[in-house]
C-alpha positions as CSV (number, residue, x, y, z in Angstrom):
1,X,-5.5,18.7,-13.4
2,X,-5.9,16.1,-10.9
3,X,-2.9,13.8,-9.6
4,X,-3.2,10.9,-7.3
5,X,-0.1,8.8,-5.8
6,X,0.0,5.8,-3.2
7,X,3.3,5.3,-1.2
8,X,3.8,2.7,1.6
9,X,6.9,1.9,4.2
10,X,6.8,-0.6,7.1
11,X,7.4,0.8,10.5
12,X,9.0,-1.0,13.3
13,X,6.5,0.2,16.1
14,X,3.1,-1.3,17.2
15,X,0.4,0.3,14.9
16,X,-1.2,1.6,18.2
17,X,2.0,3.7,18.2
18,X,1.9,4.4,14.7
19,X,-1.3,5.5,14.5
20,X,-1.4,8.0,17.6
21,X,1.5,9.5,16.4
22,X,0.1,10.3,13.0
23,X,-3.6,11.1,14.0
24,X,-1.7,13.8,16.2
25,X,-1.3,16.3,12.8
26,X,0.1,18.4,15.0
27,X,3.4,15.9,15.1
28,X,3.8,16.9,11.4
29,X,6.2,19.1,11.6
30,X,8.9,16.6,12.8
31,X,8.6,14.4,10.3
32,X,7.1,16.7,7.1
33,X,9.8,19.1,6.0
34,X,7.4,21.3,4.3
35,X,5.1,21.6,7.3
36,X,5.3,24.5,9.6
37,X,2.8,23.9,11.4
38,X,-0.5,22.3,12.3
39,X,-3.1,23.7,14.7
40,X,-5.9,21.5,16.0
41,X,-8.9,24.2,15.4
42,X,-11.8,21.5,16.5
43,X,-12.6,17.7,16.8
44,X,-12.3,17.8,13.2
45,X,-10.3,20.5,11.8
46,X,-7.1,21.7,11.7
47,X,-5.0,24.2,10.3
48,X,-2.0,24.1,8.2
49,X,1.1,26.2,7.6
50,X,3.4,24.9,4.6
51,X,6.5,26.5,3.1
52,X,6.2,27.8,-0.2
53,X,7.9,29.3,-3.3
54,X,10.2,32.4,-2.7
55,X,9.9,31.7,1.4
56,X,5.9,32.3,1.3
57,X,4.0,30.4,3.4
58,X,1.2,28.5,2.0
59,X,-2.1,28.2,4.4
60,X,-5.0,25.7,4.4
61,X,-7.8,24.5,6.4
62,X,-8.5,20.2,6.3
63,X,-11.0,18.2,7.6
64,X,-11.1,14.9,9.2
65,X,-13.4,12.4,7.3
66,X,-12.2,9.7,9.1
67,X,-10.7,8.5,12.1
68,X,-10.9,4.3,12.5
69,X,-8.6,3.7,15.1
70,X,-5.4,1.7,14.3
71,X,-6.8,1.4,10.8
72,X,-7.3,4.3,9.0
73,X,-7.1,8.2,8.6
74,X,-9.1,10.4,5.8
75,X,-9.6,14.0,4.8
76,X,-9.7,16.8,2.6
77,X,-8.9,20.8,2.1
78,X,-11.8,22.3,3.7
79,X,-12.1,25.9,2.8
80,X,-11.1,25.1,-0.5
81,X,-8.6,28.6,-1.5
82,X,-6.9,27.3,-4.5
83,X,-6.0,24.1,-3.3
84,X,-8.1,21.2,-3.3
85,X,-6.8,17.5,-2.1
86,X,-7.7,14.6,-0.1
87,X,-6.5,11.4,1.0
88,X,-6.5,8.6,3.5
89,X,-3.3,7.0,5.4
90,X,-4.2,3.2,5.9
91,X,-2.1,1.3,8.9
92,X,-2.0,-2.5,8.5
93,X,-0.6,-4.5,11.5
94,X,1.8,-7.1,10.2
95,X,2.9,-8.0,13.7
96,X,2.7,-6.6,17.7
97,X,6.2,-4.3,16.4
98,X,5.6,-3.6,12.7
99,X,3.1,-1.7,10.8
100,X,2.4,-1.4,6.9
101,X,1.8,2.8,6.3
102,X,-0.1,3.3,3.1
103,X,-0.7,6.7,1.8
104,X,-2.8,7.8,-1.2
105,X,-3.4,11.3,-1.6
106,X,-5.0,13.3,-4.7
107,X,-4.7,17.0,-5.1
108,X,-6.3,19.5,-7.7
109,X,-4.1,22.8,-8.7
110,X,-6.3,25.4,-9.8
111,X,-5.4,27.1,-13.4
112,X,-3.0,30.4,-13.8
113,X,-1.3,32.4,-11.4
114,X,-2.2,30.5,-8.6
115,X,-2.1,27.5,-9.9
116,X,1.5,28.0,-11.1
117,X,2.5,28.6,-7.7
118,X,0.9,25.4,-6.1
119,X,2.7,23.3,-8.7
120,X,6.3,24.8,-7.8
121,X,4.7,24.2,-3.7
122,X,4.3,20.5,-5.2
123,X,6.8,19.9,-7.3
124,X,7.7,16.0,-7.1
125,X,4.9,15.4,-4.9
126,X,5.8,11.5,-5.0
127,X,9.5,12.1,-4.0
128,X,7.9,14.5,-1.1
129,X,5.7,11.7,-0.1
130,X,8.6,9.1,-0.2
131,X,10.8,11.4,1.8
132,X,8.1,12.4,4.8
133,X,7.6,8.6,4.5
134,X,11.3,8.1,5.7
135,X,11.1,10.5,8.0
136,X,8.1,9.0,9.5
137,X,9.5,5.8,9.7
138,X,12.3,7.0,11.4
139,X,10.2,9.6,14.1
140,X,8.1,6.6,14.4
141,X,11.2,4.2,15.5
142,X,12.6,6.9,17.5
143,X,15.8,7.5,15.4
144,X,14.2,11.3,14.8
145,X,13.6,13.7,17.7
146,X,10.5,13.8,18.8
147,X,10.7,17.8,20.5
């Protein structure tokens, strides 16, 4: 079953700064608590490590559907192992120092074994989103270490 969820949170940073930091998915990790890890695998791939259930590690390939700079940021699960989602991260300029972040993402758990054990890997997918939001914002403003 399909779920899709928007978020937004204004940053205090130019969206020129707010946008290279997120189109760097290798920043994730500081601000995504889930995230392990994110490995640029080509101009528009990359790989992703996520903590799971029972301290397994989840592992995905995405691709990049689009990359308008300043503006927007779009993909989806490439190689398509269980997991299926996609999304875009929208950055709005409401002034030279603060930038709207809009996410909307949309995943697809597959059925039985697996599936059960992407739904515990997503449980409260909106309060995940809100949180790495947070964290963002704070990366972003430079109240979160950046290292």
């Amino acid at each position: 079953m399909a779920e899709r969820f928007t978020k937004s949170i204004m940053v205090q940073a130019a969206p020129a700064t707010v946008y290279s930091l997120w189109a760097n998915f290798e920043n994730f990790p500081h601000f995504m608590e889930n995230v392990k890890r994110v490995k640029n695998t080509a101009a528009e791939t990359s790989a992703w490590e996520v903590a799971g259930p029972l301290g397994m590690t989840v592992t995905w390939e995405a691709e990049t559907t689009r990359l308008d700079p300043n503006e927007r940021i779009a993909w989806n699960t490439k190689d398509n192992r269980g997991l299926t989602t996609s999304g875009e991260v929208r950055f709005k300029g409401l002034s030279d120092d603060q930038t709207e972040v809009t996410v909307t993402m949309q995943y697809d758990a597959p059925a039985g074994k697996l599936g059960e054990l992407v739904g515990n890997l997503l449980a409260d997918p909106e309060g995940r989103l809100e949180e790495d939001l947070q964290n963002f914002k704070a990366y972003a403003e430079g109240r979160r270490p950046m290292a």
